[in-house]
N, C-alpha and C positions, 0 to 999 in steps of 0.2 A: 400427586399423592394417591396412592391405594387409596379404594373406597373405605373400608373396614379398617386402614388408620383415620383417615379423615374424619370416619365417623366416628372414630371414639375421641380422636382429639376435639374434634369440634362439639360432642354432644356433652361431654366434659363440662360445660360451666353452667348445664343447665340442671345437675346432681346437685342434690341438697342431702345433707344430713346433719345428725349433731356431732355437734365440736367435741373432739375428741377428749378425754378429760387435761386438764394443765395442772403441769407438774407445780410443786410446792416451791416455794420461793424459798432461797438459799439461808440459811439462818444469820443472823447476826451483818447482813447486807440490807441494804435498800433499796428500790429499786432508783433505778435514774442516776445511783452514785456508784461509781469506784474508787477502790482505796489505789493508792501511790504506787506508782508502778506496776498495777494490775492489767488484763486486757479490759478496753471499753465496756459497757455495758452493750450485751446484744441487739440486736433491732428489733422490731416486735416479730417482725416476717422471719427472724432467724431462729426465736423463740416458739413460734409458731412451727417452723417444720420438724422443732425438736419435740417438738408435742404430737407430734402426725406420725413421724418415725418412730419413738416409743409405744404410740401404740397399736400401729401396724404391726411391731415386734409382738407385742402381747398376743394381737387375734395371730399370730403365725403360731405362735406358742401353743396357745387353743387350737389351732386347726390341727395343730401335728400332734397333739394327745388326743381330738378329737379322730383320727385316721388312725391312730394306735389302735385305742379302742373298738373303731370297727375292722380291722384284722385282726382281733383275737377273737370276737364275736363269733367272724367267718367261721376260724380257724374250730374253736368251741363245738358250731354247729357240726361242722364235717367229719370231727371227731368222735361226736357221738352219734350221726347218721352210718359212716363208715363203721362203730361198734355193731351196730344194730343188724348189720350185713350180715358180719362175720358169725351173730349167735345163729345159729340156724333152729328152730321149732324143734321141740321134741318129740321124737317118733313112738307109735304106740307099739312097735315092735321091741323096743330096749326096755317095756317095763310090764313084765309079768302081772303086773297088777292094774286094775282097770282105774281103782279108784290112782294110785301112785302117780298115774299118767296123767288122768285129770286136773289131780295137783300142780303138777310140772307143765302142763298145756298152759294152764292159769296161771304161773308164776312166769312165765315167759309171756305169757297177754300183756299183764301189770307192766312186766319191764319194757316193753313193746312200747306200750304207751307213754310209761314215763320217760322213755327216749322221745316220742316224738311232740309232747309238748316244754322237754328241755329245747331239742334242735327250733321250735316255733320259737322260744323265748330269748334264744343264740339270734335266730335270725331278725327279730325285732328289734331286739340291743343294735345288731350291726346298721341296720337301716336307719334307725336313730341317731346313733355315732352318724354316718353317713349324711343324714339329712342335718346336722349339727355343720359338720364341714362344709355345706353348701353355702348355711345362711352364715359364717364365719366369712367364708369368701365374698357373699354379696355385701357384708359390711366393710371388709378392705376394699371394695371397689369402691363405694360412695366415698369412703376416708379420701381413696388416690385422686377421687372425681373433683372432691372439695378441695382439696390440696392445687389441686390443675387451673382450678378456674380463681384463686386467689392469686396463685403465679402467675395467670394470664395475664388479670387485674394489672401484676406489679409491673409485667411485660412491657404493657399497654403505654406506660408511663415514661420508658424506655426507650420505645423504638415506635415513631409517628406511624412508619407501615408495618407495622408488626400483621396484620391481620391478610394484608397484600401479600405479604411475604411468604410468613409461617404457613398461611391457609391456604397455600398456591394451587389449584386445581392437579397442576403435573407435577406435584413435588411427589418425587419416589421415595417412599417411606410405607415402609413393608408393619405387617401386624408386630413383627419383634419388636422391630423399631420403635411403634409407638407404644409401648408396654413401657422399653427400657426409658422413653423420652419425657411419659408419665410419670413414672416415680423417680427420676432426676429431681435433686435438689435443683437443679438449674436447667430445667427440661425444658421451660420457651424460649431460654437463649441457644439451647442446642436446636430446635426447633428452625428458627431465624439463621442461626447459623448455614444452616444446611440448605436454605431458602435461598442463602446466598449462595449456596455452592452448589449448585446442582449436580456440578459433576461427581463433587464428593459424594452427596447422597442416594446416585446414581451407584457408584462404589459401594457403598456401605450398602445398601438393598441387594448387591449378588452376591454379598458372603454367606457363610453360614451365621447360624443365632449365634455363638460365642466368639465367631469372629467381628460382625457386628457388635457385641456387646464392647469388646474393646475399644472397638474406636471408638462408639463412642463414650465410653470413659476416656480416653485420650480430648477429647471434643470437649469435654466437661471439665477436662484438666489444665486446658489451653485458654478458657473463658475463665476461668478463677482468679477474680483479681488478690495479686499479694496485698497481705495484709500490712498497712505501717507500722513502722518499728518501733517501738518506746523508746522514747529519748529518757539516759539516765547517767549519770555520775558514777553509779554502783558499776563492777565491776559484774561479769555475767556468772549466775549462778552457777555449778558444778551440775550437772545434769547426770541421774543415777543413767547409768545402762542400763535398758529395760528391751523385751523381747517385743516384737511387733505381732502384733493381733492378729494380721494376714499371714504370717510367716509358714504357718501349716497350709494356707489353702494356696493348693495351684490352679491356677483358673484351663491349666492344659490337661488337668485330671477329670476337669467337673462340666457335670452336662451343664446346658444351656438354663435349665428349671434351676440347680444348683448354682449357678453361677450369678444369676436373677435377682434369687432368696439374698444371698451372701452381698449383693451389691445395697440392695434393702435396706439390709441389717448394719449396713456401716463396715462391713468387713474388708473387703478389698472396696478398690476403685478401677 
């Protein structure tokens, strides 16, 4: 394994932060029961990553209003830096009158100035935005951190050499990899997996980031146990036709950072 995945996967379970907030419980249920023909009740670890992904979602949301906001900042400052250019001083040759010039000297000072502590006040705003998007990102990273080292926990429980395996000194697993393998719902089985296959991960470490991302979503898609079926009398319900969520996103249009986000957020697989 790459040093710089190894180290982030491994340094992983030593990130603490707080728990992300938990969603409100469903009304008129309870927990631990389902009604007749329903799905089970979730597991707590399944409840749990839908608490980590909601609000992963959110600071994404904050981050990207917070990077709006610092390119209009920018954009603000340069506008009225580049205004400031274009006035040129006025010449004491264009005004007959001494005191007239003076005036005009002085009302082009004022403006001067108040251009340039708008552009200081533009360029604070952006730094700020900016420096908001930093510390947005370094809280998704403790969320993904917390998230990693809970899964290891469930790993652990799993697979007797999970740590032999996963943690294999020569497992090839590039920086992508361990990004997309972190924010996997089931990223220490893909982990393990690959431990097992070396030659596969061997593969997936010389593609590009979106070709990598694929597989392994395929990897992730292949370790997914099916869910049991409800036994029931009733006949199957009529299911409306509904449009699929991913049907606009082509994962052959969108960069690797796009492709990332969108796997994140629940949108493709």
């Amino acid at each position: 394994m790459e040093d710089v995945s190894a180290a982030a996967l491994e340094a992983a379970p030593e990130a603490v932060v707080t728990e992300a907030p938990k969603g409100e419980e469903t009304e008129g249920q309870t927990e631990g029961q389902a009604a007749e023909g329903q799905p089970e009740e979730k597991s707590e670890s399944a409840k749990r990553r839908e608490r980590e992904k909601a609000y992963r979602a959110r600071l994404q949301a904050e981050a990207a209003e917070a990077k709006a906001e610092a390119e209009q900042a920018k954009a603000r400052r340069q506008a009225i830096l580049d205004a400031g250019k274009q006035e040129a001083p006025p010449k004491e040759a264009d005004f007959p009158d001494p005191i007239e010039f003076a005036a005009a000297k002085a009302i082009w000072g004022a403006e001067q100035k108040y251009r340039e502590r708008e552009a200081k006040n533009a360029g604070e705003a952006a730094e700020a935005a900016e420096a908001k998007v930093k510390e947005i990102s370094q809280r998704e990273s403790a969320v993904i951190a917390e998230a990693w080292t809970a899964q290891v926990d469930e790993a652990k429980g799993r697979y007797a050499d999970f740590e032999q395996v996963a943690y294999a000194k020569d497992l090839p697993v590039t920086k992508a990899m361990g990004e997309l393998i972190m924010t996997s719902e089931a990223g220490p089985d893909v982990l393990y997996h690959l431990g097992q296959n070396r030659a596969l991960a061997a593969q997936i470490a010389a593609m590009n980031q979106v070709e990598a991302a694929r597989a392994i979503g395929r990897i992730e898609a292949s370790l997914s146990a099916p869910k049991p079926r409800t036994e029931t009398k009733a006949p199957d319900p009529i299911s409306p036709v509904r449009g699929s969520a991913g049907a606009s996103l082509n994962p052959d249009k969108m960069s690797y950072e796009e492709y990332r986000q969108a796997r994140m957020a629940g949108k493709i697989r």
